[in-house]
C-alpha positions as CSV (number, residue, x, y, z in Angstrom):
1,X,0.0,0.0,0.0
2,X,1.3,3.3,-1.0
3,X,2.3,5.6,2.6
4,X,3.3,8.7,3.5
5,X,5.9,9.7,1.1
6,X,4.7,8.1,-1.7
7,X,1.3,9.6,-1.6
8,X,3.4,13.3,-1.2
9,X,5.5,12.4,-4.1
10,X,1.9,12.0,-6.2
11,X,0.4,15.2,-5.3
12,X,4.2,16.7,-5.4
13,X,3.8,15.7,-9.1
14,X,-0.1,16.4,-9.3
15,X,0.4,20.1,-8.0
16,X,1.9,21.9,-11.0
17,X,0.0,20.0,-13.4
18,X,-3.5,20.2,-12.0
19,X,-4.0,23.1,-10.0
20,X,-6.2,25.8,-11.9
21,X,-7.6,23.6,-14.4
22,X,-11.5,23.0,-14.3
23,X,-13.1,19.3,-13.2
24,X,-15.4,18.1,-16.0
25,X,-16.8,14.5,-15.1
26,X,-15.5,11.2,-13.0
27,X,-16.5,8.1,-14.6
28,X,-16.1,4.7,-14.2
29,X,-15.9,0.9,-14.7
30,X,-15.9,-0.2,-10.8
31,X,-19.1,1.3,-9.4
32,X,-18.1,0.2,-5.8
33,X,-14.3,2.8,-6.7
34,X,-16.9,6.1,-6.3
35,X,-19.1,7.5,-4.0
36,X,-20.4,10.8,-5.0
37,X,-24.2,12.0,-5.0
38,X,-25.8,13.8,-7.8
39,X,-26.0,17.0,-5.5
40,X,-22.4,17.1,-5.5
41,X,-21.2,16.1,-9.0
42,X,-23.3,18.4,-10.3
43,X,-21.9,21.1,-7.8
44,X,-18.3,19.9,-8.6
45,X,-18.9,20.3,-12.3
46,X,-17.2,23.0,-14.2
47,X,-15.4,23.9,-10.7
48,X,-11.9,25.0,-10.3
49,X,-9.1,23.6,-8.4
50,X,-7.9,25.8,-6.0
51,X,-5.5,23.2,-4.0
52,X,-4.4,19.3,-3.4
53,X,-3.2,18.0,-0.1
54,X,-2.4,15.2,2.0
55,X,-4.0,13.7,5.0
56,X,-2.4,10.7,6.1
57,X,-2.5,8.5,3.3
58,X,-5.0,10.5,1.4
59,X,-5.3,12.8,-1.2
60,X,-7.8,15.8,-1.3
61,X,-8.3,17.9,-4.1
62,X,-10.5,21.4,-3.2
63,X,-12.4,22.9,-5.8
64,X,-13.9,26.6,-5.3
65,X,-17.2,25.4,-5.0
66,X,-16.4,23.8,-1.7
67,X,-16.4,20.4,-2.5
68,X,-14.1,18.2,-2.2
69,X,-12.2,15.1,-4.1
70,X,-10.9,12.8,-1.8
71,X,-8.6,9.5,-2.8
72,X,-7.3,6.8,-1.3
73,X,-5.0,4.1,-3.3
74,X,-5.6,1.5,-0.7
75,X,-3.2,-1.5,-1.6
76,X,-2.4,-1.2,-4.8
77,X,-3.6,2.0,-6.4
78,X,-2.0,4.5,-8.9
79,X,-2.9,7.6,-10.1
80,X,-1.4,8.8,-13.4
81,X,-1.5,12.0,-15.0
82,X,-2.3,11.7,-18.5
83,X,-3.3,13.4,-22.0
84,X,-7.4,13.5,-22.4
85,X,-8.9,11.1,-24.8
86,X,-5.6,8.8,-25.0
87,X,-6.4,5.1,-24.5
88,X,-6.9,3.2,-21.2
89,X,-4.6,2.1,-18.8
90,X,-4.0,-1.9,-17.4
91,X,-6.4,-2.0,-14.3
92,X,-7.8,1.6,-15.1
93,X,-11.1,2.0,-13.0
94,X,-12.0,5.1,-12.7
95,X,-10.7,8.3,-14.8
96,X,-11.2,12.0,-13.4
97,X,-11.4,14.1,-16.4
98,X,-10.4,17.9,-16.3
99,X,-10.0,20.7,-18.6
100,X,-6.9,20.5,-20.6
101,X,-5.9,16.7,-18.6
102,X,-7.1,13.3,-16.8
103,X,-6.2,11.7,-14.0
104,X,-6.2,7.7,-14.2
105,X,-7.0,5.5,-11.7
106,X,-5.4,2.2,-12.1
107,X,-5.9,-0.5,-9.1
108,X,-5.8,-4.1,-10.6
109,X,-7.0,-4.8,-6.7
110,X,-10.3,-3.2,-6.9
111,X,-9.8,-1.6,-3.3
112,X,-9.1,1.9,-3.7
113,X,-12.3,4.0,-3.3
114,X,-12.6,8.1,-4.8
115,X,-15.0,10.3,-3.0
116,X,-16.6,13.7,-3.9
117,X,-18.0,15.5,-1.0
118,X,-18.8,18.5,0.6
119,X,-16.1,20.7,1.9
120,X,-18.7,20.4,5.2
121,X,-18.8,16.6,5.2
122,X,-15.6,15.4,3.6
123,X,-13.7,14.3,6.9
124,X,-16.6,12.3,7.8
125,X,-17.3,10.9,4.8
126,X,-14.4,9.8,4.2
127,X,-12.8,8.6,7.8
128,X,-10.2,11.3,7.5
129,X,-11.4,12.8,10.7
130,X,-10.4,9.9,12.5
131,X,-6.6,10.4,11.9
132,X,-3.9,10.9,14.2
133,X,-1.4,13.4,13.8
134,X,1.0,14.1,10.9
135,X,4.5,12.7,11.9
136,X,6.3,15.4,9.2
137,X,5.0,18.5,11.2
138,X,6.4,20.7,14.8
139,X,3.5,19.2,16.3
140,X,4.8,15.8,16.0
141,X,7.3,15.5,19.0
142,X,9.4,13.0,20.9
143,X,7.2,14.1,24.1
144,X,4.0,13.4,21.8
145,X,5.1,10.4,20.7
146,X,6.0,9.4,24.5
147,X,2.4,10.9,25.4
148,X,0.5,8.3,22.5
149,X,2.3,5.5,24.2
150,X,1.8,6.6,27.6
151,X,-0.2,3.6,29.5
152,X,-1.0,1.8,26.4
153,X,0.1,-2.3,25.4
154,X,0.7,-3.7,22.7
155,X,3.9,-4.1,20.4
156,X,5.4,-0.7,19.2
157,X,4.9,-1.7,15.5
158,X,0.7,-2.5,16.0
159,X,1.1,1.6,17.9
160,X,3.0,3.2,14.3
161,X,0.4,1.1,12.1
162,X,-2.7,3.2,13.9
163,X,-3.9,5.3,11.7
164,X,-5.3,6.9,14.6
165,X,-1.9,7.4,16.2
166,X,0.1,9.0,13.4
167,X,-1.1,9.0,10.2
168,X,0.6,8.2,7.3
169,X,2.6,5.4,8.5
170,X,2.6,1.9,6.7
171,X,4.1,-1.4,7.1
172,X,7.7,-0.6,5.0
173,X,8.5,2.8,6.9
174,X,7.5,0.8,10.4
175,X,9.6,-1.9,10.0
176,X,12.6,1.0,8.9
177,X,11.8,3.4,11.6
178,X,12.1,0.4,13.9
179,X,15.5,-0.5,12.6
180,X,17.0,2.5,12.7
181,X,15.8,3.1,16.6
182,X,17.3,-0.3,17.1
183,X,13.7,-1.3,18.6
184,X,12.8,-5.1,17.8
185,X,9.2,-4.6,16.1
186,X,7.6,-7.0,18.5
187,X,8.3,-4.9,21.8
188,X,6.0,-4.3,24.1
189,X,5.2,-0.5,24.8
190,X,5.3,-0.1,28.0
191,X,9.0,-1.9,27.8
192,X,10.7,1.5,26.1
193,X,12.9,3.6,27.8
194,X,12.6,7.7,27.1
195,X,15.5,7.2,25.3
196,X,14.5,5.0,23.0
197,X,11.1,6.9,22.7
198,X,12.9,9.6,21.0
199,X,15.2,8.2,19.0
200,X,12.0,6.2,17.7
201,X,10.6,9.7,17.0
202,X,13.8,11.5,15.4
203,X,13.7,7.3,13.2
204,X,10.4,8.0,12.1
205,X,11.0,11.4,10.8
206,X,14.7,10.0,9.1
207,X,12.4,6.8,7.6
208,X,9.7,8.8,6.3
209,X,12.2,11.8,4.9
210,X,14.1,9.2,3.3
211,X,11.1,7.9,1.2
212,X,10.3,11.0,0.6
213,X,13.2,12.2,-0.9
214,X,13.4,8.8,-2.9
215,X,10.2,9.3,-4.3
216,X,8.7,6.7,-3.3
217,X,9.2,2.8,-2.4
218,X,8.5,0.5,-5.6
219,X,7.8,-3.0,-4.1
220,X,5.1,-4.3,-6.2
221,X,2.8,-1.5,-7.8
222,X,3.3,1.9,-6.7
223,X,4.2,4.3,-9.0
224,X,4.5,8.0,-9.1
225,X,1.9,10.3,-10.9
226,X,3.8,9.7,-14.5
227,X,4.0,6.1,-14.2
228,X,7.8,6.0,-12.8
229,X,8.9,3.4,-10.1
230,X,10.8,5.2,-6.8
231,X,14.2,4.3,-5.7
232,X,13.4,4.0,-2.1
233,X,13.3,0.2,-2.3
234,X,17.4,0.6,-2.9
235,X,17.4,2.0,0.2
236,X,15.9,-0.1,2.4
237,X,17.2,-1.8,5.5
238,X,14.6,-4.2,6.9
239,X,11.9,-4.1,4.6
240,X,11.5,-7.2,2.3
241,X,15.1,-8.5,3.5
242,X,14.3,-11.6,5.6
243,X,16.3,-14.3,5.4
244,X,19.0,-11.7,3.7
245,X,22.3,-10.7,5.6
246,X,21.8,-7.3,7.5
247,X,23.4,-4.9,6.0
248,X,24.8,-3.3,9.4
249,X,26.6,-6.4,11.0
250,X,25.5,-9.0,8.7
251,X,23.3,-11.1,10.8
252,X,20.9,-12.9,9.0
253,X,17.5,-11.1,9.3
254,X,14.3,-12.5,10.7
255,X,11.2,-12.8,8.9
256,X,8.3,-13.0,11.1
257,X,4.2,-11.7,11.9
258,X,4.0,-8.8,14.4
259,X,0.5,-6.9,14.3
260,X,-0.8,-9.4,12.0
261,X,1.9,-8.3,9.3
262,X,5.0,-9.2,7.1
263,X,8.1,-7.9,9.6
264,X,11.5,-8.4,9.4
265,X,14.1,-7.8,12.3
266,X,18.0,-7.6,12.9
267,X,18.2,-9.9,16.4
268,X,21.7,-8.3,16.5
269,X,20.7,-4.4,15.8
270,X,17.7,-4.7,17.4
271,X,16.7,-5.5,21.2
């Protein structure tokens, strides 16, 4: 599933292309991918973009008519900027057509969902409301962080996969974040130290930047708004290596479930 930074390196690429054109019509060949009313197509059509975010692992695009197009790629969505009236792309369900472009939406899961709301009701529509805080902004602390986990049990990774938490934060940038704090995914909460508290925080923001400035990890189908692979997944060093040597000390990595997902561990680097 596409996270953090590869949903900013999408509307990083969106922003200069889309922003002042006009929306015309969504259509589509999944009928479960949107959920829009009449009321508000018809008050979105014709309108003009005036900006396109992130929330978490959403995308919103305003228009001046306050509504509001909201995305999510779920597992394995793409969205790819592209010339009106060319020919479909593999897997393309739904296609958001604008003034002088389109925007494709290609999942060959069938999970990813578009919404068009009201500037009044798209949080709630949507579940965005329900997010936790943005780990790329001041507010996002190492006393914030130590204030999520205050009192709470569990293992540290099921705490940076809760959407509720911090937003933004999938199972590849986890598993980093973890590695770099030295933290063994599986550790119980209430088991950290301060000190490792913040260096979790300061490995978050170093995981997440890292991506970022990557554009993106390529694993299986993310791309970026042109249809280009990142180079993140170069970069990675616990993510998708079990069974390989680590590339710290060269123990062999672990491969195991912790939070009901894929992780992998260094038993030397991390305690």
């Amino acid at each position: 599933m596409p996270e953090l930074p590869e949903v900013h390196t999408i509307i990083t690429d969106l922003k200069p292309k889309i922003l002042g054109q006009y929306f015309q019509k969504i259509t589509t060949t999944h009928k479960p991918a949107v959920l829009a009313t009449p009321k508000t197509l018809s008050k979105s059509k014709g309108a003009k973009i005036t900006e396109i975010s992130r929330r978490g692992k959403f995308i919103n695009i305003f228009l001046n008519t306050e509504t509001v197009i909201t995305i999510h790629l779920r597992m394995s969505g793409r969205l790819i900027i592209k010339p009106k009236n060319t020919s479909a792309l593999p897997f393309e369900r739904t296609t958001i057509e604008l003034s002088e472009t389109s925007i494709r939406f290609c999942d060959s899961r069938k999970f990813g969902k578009t919404w068009i709301n009201s500037l009044e009701d798209y949080e709630k529509n949507t579940g965005i409301y329900k997010l936790g805080i943005e780990p790329l902004t001041p507010d996002f602390t190492a006393q914030k962080l130590a204030d999520l986990l205050s009192g709470k049990k569990g293992t540290i990774k099921k705490h940076l996969l809760d959407q509720t938490k911090i937003a933004g934060i999938g199972n590849i940038y986890a598993d980093e974040a973890c590695f770099y704090s030295n933290i063994k995914p599986d550790t119980e909460v209430q088991n950290l130290s301060t000190k490792q508290i913040t260096f979790l925080h300061s490995s978050i923001i170093k995981a997440l930047q890292q991506g970022i400035n990557n554009r993106g990890t390529s694993i299986a189908n993310y791309a970026d708004a042109y249809g280009k692979t990142g180079r993140n997944q170069e970069l990675l060093y616990a993510y998708g290596r079990g069974g390989l040597p680590c590339i710290r000390c060269n123990t062999t990595m672990i491969k195991c479930r912790v939070a009901s997902r894929g992780t992998v561990y260094c038993p030397s680097c991390q305690q």
